[in-house]
C-alpha positions as CSV (number, residue, x, y, z in Angstrom):
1,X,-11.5,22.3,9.1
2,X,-10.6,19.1,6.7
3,X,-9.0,16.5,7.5
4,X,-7.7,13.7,5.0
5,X,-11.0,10.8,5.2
6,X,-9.6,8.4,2.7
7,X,-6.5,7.3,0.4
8,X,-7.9,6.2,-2.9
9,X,-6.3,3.4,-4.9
10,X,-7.6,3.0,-8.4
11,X,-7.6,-1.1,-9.1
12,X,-8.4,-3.4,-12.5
13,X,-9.7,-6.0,-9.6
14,X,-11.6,-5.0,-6.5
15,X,-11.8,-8.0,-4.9
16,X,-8.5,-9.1,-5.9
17,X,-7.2,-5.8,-4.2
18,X,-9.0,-6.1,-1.3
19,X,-7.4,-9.6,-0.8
20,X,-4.2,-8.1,-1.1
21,X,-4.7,-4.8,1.5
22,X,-6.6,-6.1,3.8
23,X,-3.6,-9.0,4.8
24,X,-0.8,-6.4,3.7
25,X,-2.3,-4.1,6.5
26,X,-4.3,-6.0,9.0
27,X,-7.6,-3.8,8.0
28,X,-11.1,-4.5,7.0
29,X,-13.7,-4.0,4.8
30,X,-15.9,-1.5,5.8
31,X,-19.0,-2.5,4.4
32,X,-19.9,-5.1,2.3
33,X,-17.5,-5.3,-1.1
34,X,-18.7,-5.3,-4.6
35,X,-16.8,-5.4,-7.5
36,X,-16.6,-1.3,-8.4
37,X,-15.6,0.0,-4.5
38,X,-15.0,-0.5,-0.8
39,X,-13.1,1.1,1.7
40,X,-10.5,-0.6,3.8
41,X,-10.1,0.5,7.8
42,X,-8.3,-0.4,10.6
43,X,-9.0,-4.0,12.3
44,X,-9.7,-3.6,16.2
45,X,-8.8,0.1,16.0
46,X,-5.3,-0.6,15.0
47,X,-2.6,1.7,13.3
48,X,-3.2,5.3,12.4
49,X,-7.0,5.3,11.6
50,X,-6.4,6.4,7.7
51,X,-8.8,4.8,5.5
52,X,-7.8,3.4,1.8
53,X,-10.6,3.4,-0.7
54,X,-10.1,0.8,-3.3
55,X,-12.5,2.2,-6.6
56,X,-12.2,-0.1,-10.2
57,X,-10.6,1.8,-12.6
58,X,-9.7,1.3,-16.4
59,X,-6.3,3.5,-16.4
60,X,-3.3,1.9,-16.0
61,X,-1.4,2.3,-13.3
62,X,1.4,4.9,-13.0
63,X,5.1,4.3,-13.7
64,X,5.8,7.3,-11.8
65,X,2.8,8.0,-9.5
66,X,2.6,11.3,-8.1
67,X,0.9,10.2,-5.2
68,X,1.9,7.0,-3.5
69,X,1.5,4.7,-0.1
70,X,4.4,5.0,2.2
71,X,4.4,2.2,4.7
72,X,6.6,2.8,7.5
73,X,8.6,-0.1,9.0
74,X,10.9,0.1,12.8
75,X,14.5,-0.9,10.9
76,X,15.9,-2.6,8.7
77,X,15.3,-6.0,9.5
78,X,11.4,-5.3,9.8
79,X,11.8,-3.6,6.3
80,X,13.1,-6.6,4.9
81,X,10.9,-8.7,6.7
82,X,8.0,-6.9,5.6
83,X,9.5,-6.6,2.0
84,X,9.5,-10.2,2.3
85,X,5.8,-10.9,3.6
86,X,4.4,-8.1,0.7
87,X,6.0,-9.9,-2.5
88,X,4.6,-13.3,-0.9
89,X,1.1,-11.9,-0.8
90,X,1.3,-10.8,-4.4
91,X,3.4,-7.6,-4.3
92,X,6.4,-7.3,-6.7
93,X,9.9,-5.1,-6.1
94,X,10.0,-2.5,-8.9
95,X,13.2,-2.0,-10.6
96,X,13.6,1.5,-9.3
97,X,15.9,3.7,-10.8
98,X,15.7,6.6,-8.6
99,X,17.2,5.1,-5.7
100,X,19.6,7.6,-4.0
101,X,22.9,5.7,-2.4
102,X,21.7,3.9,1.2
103,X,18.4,4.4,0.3
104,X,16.0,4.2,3.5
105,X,12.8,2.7,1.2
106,X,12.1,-0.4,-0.9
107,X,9.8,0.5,-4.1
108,X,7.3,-2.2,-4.6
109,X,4.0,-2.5,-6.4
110,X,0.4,-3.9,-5.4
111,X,-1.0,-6.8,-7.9
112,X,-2.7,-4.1,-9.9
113,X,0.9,-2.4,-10.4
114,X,0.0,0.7,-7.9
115,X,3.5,1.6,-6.2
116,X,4.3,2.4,-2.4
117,X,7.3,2.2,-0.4
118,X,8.2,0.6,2.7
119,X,10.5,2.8,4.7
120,X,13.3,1.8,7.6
121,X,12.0,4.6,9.6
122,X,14.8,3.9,12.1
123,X,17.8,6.1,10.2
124,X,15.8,9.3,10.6
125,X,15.3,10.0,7.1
């Protein structure tokens, strides 16, 4: 049986990455960092136990990723509040033109221009 060991996020700027996950999500390197990969867990066993891999990479970052983070929040205030947080640790709100009406996530993108979502899991959707 498999099971899913790691999300990978290519990156222009390991360390700079790292900088940016680790205080998004309250996890920790691993191992030791270099400059072409690490993987990012958990702190003190917290959250779901999935692993992100950050690896260096020279391709640009998707407009329209196929694959993406979602990060869930309780409601709406803790999606704005964590909105909030994100852009002030170096995250930036994509212009996203895909929005459905109400939607329930907030596109934004890592400093290397990797998009996720944080989602007001609250309305069920």
């Amino acid at each position: 049986m498999l099971t899913i060991g790691s999300v990978v996020l290519g990156v222009s700027d390991v360390p700079r990455a790292v900088a940016f996950w680790t205080r998004a999500l309250g996890y920790e390197p691993r191992e030791a960092v270099n400059e072409r990969w690490v993987v990012l867990r958990p702190a003190a066993g917290a959250g779901p136990g999935v692993q992100v891999a950050l690896g260096r990479s020279e391709s640009p970052a998707q407009e329209r990723p196929r694959v993406h983070l979602d990060l869930y929040a309780e409601d709406a205030a803790d999606q704005e509040a964590e909105v909030e947080r994100l852009v002030g640790l170096g995250a930036r709100r994509v212009d996203w033109e895909l929005y459905p009406p109400e939607a329930d996530f907030v596109v934004l993108a890592d400093p290397d221009g990797n998009r996720f979502c944080v989602i007001d899991t609250s309305r069920g959707g």
